[in-house]
N, C-alpha and C positions, 0 to 999 in steps of 0.2 A: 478420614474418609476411606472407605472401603477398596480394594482394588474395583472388583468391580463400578463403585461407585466413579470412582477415577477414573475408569476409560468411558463411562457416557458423559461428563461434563468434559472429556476433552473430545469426544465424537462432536459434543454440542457446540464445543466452540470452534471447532475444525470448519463444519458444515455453516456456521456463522460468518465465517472468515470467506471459506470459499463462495458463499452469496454476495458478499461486498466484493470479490474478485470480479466475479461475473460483470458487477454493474459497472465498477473502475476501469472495466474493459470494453466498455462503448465510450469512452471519452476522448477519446482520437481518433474517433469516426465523426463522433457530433462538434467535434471541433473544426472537422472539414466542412461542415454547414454552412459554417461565419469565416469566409477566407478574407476577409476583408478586417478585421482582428487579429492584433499578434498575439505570439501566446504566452508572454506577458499579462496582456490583458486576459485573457483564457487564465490563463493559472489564477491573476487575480480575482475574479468575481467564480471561478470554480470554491477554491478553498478558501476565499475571505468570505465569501457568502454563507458560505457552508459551511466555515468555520465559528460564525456570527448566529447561524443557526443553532449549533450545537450549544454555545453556550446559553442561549436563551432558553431553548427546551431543557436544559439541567440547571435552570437560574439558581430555582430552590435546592437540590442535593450542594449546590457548586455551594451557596451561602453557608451549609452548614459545616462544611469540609474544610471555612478556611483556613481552623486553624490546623488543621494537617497540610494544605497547600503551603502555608506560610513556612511550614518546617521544613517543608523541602521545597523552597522556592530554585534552587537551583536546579533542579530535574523540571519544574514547571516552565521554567525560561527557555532550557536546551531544548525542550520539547517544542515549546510555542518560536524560534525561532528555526528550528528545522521545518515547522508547519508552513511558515512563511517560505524559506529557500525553495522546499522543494516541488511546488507549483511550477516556476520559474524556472526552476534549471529542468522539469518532464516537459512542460510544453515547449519550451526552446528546443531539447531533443527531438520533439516529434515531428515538429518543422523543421529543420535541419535534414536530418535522417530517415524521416517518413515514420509512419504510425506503428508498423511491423518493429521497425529496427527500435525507434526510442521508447516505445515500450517492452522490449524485449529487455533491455539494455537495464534502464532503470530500476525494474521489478525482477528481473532474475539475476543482477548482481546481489542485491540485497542481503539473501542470504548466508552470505558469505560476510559481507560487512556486519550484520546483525550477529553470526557467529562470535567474531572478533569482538564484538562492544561487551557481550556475554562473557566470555572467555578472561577479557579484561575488566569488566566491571566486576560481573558476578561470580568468577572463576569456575562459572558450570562448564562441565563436562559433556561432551556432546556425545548423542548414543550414536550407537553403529548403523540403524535406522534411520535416522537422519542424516548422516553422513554421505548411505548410498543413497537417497532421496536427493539430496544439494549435489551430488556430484552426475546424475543423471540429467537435471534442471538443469545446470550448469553446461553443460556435454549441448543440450538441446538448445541453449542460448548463445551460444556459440556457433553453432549449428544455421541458426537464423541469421544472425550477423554477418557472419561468414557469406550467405547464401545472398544476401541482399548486397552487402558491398560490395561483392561481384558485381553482380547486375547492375551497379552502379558504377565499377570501372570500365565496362566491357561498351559502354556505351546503349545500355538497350536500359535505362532509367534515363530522367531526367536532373538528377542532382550529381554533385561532382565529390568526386574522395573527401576534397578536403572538406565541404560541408558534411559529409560522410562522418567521418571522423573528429567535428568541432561536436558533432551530434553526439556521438556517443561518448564525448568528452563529457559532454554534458549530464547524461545519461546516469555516468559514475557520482555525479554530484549530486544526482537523484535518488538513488542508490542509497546513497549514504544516509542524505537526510532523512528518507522516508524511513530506513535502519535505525538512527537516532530516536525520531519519533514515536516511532514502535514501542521499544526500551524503552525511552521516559513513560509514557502512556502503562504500560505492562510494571512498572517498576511501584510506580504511585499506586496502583490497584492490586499489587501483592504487599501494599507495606499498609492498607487497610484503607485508603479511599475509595470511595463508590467507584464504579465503573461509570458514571455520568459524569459524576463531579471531576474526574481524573481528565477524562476527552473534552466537556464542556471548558474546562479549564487552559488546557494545552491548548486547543484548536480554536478555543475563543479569543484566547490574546493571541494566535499566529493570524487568524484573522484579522485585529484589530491594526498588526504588522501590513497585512495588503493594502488596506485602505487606503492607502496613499500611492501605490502605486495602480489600485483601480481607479483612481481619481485621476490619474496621468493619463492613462491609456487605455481608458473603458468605452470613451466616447463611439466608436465604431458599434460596440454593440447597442447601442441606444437609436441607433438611425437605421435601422431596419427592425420588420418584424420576425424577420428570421437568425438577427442577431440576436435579439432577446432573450428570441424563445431555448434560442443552444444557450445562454447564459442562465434563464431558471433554470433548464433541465438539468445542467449541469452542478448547479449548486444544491436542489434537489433532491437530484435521485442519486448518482453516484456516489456525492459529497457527500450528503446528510444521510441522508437514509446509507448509504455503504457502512459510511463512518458508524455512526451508532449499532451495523451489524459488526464492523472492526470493533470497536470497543468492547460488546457483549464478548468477542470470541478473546479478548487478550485477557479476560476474567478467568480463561479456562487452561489456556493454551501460551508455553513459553513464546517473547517474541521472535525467537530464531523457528520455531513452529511456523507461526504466524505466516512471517514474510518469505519461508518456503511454498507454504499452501497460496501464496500470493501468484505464484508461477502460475498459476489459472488464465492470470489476469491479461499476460500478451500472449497467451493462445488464441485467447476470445480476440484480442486487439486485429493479430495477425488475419486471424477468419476474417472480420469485419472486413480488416484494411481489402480485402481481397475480393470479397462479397460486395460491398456496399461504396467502398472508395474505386476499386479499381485497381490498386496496387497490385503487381503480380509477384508470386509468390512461388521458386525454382524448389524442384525437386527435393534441395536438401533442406529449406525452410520447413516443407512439410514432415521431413524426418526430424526439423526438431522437435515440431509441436508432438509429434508422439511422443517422441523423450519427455516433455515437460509429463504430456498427458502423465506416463508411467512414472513419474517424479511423484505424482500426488497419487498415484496409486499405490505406492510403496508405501507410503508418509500415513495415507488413511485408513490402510488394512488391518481389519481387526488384533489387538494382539494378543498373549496368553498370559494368563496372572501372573504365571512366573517372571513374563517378558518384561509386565506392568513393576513389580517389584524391583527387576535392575534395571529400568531406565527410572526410576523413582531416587534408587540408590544412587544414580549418577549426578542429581541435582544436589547442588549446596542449601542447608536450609534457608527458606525464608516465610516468612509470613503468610496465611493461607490466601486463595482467591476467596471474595466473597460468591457465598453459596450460590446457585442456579437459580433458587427463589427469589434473594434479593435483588439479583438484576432482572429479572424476569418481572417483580413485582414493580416496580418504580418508574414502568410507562417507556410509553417511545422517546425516542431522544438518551 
């Protein structure tokens, strides 16, 4: 592929990514819909549902892939068990911590844990562009953290340190797994599975992982109509529909890419929590969300062929993505 060809299928999958941020970031506001649901149950019927979906819409690519799934059934596993974890350990966060802090925490560690999986798996090389993009994101998530567990010691919130900090315990657990997932997903669709059959596959069996515990503790949403209705939406629009634009963009775009341009996802949360929860949000919270903002403004600005060639050079080879057509042609889901 051309350079140029190279910077619009990663513009493409950049701007793929950051849509599925967008949606991933009303999910701890429509959780506060259903307070009468733990989140638990929230994580469960989020990503078992949604994870249930994706496999169904890729039944057929997923049939024909198995026997590349079967060869790397260990990246399939690590994947569809961090799909399962990490519901559980963000929505724990988000109650705990509140919607600002445990999304903040979850999705802007990442990162850095995604770097390290790379680093260690793949022994890629990180550019200098990314580097100041993560350490900017990073600066701004800390920033929020910071700003919110004040407000939480000072007595002017309603939650206490130590839940403060069980949350953002949790947060890093999130972190991680959603870093893992990443990797596996991105890993299987550069060593030549479809980009359906790669998600349908991981997210179908971490679904298959919830089921049991939406069966424990799903009952709350079934006894009202407004629990419900947060329980399709959620599995839905964010989950399904996000996921399937995550999967098109991990076609294009390394996962340490990925879960940077993710930093989107608790700016949005943060507005929300602010706009539509109520949650209040101190002076320096709002200096993070511009850092995040300039995090992905760095990350997504055009760059020059030369630039395109050594951060090209900086990756260890591996197998190509499949082309823009073939995920483009093979339908939603």
């Amino acid at each position: 592929m051309s350079g140029a060809g190279r910077a619009r299928s990663a513009g493409t999958g950049a701007l793929c990514v950051l849509a599925a941020s967008v949606l991933w970031g009303t999910t701890g506001t429509a959780a506060t819909f259903a307070p009468e649901a733990g989140p638990l149950a929230i994580g469960a019927v989020a990503m078992g549902i949604g994870g249930l979906l994706q496999a169904l819409a890729a039944a057929r690519p997923t049939l024909r892939s198995v026997p590349r799934l079967r060869a790397q059934r260990g990246t399939v596993l690590l994947g569809a068990v961090s799909v399962a974890v990490y519901p559980l350990a963000f929505y724990s966060s988000m109650r705990l911590a509140g919607v600002a802090v445990g999304t903040v925490v979850s999705i802007g560690t990442a990162p850095l844990a995604s770097a390290v999986i790379e680093r260690v798996a793949d022994r890629r090389r990180l550019t200098r562009r990314w580097t100041l993009a993560a350490l900017l994101g990073l600066l701004g998530t800390a920033s929020l953290c910071v700003a919110e567990t004040s407000h939480a010691s000072d007595g002017a919130g309603h939650r206490s340190v130590a839940g403060m900090l069980l949350g953002i315990g949790l947060g890093l657990v999130a972190a991680a797994t959603y870093a893992l997932y990443s990797w596996a997903a991105h890993r299987l669709i550069t060593r030549g599975t479809p980009p359906r059959a790669a998600m349908g596959a991981v997210f179908g069996l971490g679904g298959l992982l919830l089921v049991p515990v939406l069966l424990a503790t799903g009952a709350p949403l079934v006894h009202s109509w407004t629990g419900a209705a947060v329980g399709l939406y959620m599995a839905l629009v964010p989950m399904f529909t996000g996921y399937v634009l995550f999967g098109w963009g991990l076609a294009h775009v390394p996962a340490s890419t990925a879960t940077t341009l993710s930093l989107l996802e608790p700016a949005v949360a943060a507005v929300l929590a602010v706009l539509v929860v109520g949650e209040r949000l101190p002076a320096l919270g709002w200096t993070g969300i511009a850092l995040v903002i300039l995090c992905l403004a760095v990350l997504t600005a055009p760059t020059r062929a030369g630039a395109g060639k050594r951060d090209a050079v900086s990756r260890p080879e591996e197998a190509p993505a499949p082309a823009p057509a073939h995920t483009a042609g093979s339908g939603p889901g």
